[in-house]
C-alpha positions as CSV (number, residue, x, y, z in Angstrom):
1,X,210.3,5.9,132.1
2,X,208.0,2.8,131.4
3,X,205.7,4.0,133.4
4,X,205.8,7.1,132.2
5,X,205.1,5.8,128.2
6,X,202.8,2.9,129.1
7,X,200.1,6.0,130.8
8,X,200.9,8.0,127.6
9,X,199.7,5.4,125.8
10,X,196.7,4.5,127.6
11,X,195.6,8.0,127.9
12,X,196.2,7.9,123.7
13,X,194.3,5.3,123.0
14,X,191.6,6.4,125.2
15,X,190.6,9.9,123.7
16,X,191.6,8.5,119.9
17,X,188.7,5.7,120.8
18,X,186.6,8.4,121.7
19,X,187.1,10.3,118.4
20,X,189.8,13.0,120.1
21,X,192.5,14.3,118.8
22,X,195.5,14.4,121.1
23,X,199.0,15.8,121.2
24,X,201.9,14.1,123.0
25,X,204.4,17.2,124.2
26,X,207.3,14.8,125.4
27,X,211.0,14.2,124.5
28,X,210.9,10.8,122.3
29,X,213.9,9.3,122.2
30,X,213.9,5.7,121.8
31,X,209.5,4.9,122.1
32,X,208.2,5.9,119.0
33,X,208.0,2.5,117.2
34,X,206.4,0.8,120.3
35,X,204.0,3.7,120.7
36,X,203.2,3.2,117.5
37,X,203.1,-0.2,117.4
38,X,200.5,-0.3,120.3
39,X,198.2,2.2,118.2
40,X,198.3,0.4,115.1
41,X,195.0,-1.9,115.7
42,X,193.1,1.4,116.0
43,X,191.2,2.1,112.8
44,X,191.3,5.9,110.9
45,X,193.9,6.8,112.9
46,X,197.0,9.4,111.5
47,X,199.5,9.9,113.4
48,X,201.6,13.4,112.7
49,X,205.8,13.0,114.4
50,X,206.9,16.7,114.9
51,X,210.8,17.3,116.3
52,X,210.4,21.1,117.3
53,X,214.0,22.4,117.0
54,X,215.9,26.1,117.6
55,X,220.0,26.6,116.7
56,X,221.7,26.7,119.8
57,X,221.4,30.6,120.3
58,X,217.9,30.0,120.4
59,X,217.7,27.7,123.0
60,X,220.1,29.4,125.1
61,X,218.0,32.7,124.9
62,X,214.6,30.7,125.4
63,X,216.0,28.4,128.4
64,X,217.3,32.0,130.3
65,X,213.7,33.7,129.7
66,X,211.7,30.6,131.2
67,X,214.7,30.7,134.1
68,X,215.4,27.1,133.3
69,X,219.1,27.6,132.5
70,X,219.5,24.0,134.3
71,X,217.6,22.6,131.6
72,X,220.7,23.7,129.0
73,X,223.4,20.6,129.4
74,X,220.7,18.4,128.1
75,X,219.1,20.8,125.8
76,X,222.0,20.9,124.2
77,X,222.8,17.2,124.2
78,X,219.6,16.6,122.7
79,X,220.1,19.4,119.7
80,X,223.1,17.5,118.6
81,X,221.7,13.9,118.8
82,X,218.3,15.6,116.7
83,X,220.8,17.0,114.3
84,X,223.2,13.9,113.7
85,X,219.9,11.3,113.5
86,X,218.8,11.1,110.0
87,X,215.7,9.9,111.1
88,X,215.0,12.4,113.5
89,X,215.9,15.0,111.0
90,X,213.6,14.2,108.0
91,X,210.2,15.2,111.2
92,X,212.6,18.2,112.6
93,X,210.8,21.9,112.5
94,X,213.1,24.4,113.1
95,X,211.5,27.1,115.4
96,X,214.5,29.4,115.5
97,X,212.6,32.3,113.8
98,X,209.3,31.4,114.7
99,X,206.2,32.6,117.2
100,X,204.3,29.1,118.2
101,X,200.9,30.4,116.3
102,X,203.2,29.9,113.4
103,X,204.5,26.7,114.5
104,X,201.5,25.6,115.0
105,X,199.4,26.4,112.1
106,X,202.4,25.0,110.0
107,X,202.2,21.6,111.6
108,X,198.7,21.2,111.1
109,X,198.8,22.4,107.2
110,X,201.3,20.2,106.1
111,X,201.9,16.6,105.7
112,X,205.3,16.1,105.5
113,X,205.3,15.5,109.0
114,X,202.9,12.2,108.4
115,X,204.4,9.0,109.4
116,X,204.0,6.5,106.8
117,X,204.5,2.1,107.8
118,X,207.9,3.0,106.0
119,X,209.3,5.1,108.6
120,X,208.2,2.6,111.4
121,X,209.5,-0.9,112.6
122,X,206.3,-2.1,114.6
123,X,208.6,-5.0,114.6
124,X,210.4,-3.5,117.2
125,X,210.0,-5.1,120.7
126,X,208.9,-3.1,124.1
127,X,210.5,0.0,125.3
């Protein structure tokens, strides 16, 4: 999974250097203050944390159209840790009722979603 974060934040700071906007689509679990951390030289830079979230139904029905019912166990697992981390829930978005256009034009609209140096610990070692 190091791997994984350390090309994710390459890539990042690559296109932000190059005046890009870019969108990370990946389940954070425990990386967000390092990502951060490693971003936070870069100058004019906001960075917008979104937790995209259904109720359980939701998922259920959306996991069974995509035929990824093996993706349920820890779709599931995840739902409950989003929903009992206070953290995690002040960034949630609950999609339950929503088409993505909606989601989406949402997301980029408001600002509660802005991460502020309060809500991160760039103190926080590697990942």
């Amino acid at each position: 999974m190091q791997l994984t974060w350390e090309n994710i934040l390459a890539l990042t700071r690559n296109y932000l250097q190059h005046d890009l906007h870019v969108i990370v689509d990946f389940v954070e679990e425990e990386e967000l203050n390092w990502f951060c951390k490693h971003l936070s030289d870069l100058k004019n830079v906001s960075l917008i944390y979104v937790v995209l979230r259904a109720d359980k139904e939701t998922i259920i029905e959306r996991l069974k159209i995509r035929g990824d019912v093996d993706s349920l166990e820890r779709s599931l697992f995840l739902l409950n840790k989003i929903d009992s981390s206070p953290f995690t829930n002040k960034f949630s978005y609950d999609t339950t009722l929503k088409q993505p256009l909606e989601t989406v034009q949402e997301i980029i609209t408001s600002t509660r979603s802005a991460l502020t140096p309060q809500d991160i610990d760039l103190n926080t070692s590697g990942i």
